[in-house]
C-alpha positions in Angstrom: 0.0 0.0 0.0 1.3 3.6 -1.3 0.1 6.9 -0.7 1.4 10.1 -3.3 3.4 12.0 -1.7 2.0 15.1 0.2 2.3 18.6 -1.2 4.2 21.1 0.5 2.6 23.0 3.4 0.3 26.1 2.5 0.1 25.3 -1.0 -3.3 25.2 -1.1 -6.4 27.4 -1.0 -6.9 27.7 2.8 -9.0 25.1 3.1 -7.7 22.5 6.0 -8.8 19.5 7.4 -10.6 19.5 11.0 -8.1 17.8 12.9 -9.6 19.2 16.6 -10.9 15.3 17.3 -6.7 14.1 16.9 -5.0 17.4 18.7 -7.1 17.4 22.1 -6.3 19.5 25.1 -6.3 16.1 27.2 -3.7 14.1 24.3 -1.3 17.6 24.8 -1.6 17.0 28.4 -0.7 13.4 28.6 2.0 14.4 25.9 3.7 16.9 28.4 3.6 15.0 31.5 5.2 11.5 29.9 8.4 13.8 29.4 8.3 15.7 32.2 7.5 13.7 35.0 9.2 15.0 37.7 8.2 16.3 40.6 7.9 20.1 40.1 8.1 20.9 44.0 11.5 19.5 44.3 15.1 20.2 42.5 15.6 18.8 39.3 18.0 15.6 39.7 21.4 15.7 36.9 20.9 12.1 35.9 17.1 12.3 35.4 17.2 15.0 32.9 20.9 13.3 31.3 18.0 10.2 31.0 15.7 12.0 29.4 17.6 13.9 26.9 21.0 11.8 26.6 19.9 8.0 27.1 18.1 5.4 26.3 14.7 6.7 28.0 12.7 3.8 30.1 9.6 5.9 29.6 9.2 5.5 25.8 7.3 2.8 25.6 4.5 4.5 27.3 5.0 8.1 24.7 5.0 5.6 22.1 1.7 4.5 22.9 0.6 8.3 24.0 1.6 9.6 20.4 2.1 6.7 17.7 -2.1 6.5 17.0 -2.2 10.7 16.8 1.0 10.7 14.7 -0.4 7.7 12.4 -3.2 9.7 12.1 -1.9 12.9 10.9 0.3 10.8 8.6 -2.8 10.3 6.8 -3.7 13.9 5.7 -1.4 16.2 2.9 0.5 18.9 4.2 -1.3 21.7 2.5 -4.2 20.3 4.4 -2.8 20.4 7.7 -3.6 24.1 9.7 -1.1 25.8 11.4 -1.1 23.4 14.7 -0.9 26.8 17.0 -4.6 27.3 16.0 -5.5 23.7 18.2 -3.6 25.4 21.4 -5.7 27.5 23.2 -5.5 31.5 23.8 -1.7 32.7 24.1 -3.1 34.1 27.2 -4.3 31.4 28.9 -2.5 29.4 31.7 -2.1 26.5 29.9 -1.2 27.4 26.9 2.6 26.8 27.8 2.0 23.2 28.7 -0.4 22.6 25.6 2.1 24.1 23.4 4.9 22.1 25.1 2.8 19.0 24.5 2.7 19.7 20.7 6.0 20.6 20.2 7.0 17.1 21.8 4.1 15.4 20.1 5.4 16.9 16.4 9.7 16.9 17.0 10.7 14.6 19.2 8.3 11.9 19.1 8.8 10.9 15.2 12.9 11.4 16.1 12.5 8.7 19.0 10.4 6.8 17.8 11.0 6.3 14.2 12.6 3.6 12.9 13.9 2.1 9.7 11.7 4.1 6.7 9.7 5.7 8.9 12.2 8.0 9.3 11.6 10.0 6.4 8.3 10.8 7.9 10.2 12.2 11.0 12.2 14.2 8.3 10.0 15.0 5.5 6.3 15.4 7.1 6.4 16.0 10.9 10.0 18.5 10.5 8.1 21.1 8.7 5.3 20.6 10.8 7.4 21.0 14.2 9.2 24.0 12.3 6.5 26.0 11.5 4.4 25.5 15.0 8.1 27.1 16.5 8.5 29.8 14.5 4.9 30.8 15.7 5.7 30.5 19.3 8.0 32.8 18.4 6.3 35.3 16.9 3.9 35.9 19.7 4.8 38.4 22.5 7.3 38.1 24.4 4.9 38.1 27.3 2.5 35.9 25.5 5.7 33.5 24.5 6.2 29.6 26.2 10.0 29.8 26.2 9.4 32.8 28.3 10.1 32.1 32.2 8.0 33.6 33.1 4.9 32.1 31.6 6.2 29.0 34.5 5.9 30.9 37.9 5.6 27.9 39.7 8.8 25.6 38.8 11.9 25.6 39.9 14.6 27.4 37.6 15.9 24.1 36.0 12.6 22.9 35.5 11.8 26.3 33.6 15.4 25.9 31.8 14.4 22.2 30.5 11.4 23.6 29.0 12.2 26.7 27.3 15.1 24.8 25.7 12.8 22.3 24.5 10.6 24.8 22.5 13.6 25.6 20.6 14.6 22.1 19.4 12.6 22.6 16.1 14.6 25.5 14.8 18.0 23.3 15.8 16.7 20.7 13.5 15.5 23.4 10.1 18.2 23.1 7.3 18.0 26.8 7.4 19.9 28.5 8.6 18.2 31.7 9.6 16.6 29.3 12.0 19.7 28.9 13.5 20.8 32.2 14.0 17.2 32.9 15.4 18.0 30.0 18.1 21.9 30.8 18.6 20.3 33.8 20.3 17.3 32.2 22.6 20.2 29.6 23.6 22.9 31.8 24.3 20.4 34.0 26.5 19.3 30.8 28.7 22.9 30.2 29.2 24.0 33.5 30.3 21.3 33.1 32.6 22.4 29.6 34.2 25.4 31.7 34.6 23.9 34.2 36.4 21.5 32.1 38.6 24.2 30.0 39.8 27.2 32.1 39.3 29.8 30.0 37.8 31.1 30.7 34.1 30.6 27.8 31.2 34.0 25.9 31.1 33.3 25.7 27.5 32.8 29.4 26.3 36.7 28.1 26.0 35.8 26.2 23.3 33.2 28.5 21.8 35.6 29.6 18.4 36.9 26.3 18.2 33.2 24.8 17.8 32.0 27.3 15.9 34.5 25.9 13.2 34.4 22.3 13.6 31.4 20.9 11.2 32.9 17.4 12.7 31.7 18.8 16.5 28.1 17.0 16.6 29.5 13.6 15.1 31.9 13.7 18.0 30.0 15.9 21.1 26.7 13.7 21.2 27.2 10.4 20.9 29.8 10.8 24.0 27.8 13.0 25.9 25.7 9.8 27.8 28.7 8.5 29.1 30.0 12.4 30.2 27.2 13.3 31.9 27.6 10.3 34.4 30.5 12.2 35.7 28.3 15.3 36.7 27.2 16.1 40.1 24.7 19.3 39.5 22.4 20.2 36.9 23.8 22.9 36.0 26.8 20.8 34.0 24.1 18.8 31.9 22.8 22.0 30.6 26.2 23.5 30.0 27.0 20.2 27.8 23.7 20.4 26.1 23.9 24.3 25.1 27.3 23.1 23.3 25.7 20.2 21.7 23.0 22.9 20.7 25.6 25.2 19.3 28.0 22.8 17.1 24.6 22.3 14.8 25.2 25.2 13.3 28.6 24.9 11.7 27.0 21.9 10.0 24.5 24.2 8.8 26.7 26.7 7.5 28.8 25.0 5.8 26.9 22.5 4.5 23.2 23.9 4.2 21.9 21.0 5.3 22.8 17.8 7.6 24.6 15.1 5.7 23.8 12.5 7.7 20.2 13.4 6.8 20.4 13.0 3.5 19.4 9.1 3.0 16.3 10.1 5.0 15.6 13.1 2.7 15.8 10.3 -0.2 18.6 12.9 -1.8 21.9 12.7 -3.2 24.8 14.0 -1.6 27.4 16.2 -2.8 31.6 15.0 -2.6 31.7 17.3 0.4 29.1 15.3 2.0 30.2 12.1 1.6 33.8 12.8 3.1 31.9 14.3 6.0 30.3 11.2 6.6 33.4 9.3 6.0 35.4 11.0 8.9 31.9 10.6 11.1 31.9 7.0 10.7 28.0 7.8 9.1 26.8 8.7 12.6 22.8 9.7 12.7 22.4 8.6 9.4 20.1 5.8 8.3 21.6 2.6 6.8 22.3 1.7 3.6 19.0 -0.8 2.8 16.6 2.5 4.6 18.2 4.6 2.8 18.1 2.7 -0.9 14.1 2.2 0.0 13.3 5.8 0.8 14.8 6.7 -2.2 13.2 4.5 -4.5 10.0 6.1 -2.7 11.0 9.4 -3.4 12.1 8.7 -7.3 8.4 7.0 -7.6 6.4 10.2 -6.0 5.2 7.7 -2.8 5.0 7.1 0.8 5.2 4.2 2.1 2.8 4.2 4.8 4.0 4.6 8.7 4.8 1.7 10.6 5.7 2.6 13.8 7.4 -0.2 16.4 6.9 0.1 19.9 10.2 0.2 21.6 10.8 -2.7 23.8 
């Protein structure tokens, strides 16, 4: 079974499909709570956030069957008739609107990137991406006062609670191949990080570094598949998030350089340049899909089809 591949957002007449019986207030709920379960009243713990971010999460089996139906479902209807998602959240102004918009930013970016397997991954890349990407650059363009990323729309957390969530809103724009969307998120990043600074005065060890990465397209291969067994060494929170604002910032020399992510590429179903494949020599082909995926997507891509999702609960 095939489906035509979907046309590319907003190119249609403004007509969408009613998708307010998929994206429900109580689904977003569910959604933000699976990934942030911790106890909001007391301090957030190093190696439960290292866990969530950096390892092989325990709790996935349960997001996978929180999201896989919702996502399976949207998988089913063409980008151009897909509404801007920030139109299912509800007012800017209300108080849940950061933790509905938090679950729908999970929901769209990180569930089809943990979740995803095999030739499902270039539904990750190709469907739910732009989705994600668009639903973040909307965030952003409300007031700041009216904005989820913004502190102080989470009066009632703890500072690294607030941290892990503002971050997370960003995680979209670290993923675009564009890379105005990086320079948009260099900014939000660097202020959180001058404010961990600040709240806990102590200067990031690896503003050291900060030239160094900024010229090192071969950073990311090396920084994140390492930083698991780093962060075992770290004794307060605050050293995760310096470690993950680096891992944040060596996208974007990729980006740069590139204008796109290799390693992406046989996800994409494209071809890459010489450049390309002698980065992903020297990375050992880290993050990309194998050779079989990536051969099947691409015969996909060259026949104008999807192959439907699968999905795979994680064991």
């Amino acid at each position: 079974m095939t489906k035509a591949t979907p046309p590319a957002m907003g190119d249609n007449d403004g007509c969408y499909d009613d998708l307010s019986h998929v994206l429900n207030p109580s689904l977003l709920d569910e959604v933000y709570r699976s990934r942030f379960p911790y106890d909001i009243v007391q301090p957030l713990k190093v190696q439960e956030v290292a866990t969530l971010l950096l390892r092989e999460d325990p709790t996935l089996p349960v997001f996978y069957d929180l999201c896989f139906p919702t996502l399976l479902e949207l998988s089913r209807h063409s980008l151009d008739r897909i509404p801007p998602l920030i139109t299912h959240l509800p007012p800017a102004t209300d108080d849940t609107f950061p933790s509905q918009a938090l679950g729908l930013v999970l929901l769209l970016d990180q569930a089809p990137r943990l979740l995803f397997k095999g030739i499902d991954k270039r539904w990750s890349a190709s469907f739910f991406d732009p989705i994600a990407l668009q639903l973040a650059k909307d965030l952003q363009a409300l007031p700041w006062g009216s904005r989820p990323d913004n502190p102080a729309r989470w009066p009632s957390l703890h500072f690294p609670h607030i941290l892990l969530r503002s971050m997370t809103f960003h995680f979209p724009l670290h993923h675009s191949e564009d890379y105005a969307d990086h320079m948009l998120c260099h900014g939000l990043d660097e202020s959180l990080r001058r404010e961990v600074e600040r709240r806990w005065n102590v200067r990031d060890p690896s503003r050291d570094t900060d030239r160094a990465d900024a010229a090192d397209v071969y950073a990311f291969a090396s920084l994140a598949p390492s930083a698991s067994d780093l962060s075992l060494e770290f004794e307060h929170v605050k050293e995760f998030f310096f470690l993950f604002f680096r891992i944040l910032r060596v996208h974007e020399p990729i980006i740069r350089v590139y204008g796109r992510y290799p390693y992406r590429n046989g996800a994409y179903g494209r071809d890459p340049t010489g450049e390309e494949l002698e980065y992903m020599v020297r990375t050992n082909g880290t993050f990309a899909v194998d050779k079989d995926t990536a051969r099947a997507i691409r015969e996909d891509v060259d026949a104008g089809r999807w192959t439907p999702l699968k999905g795979g609960r994680p064991s």
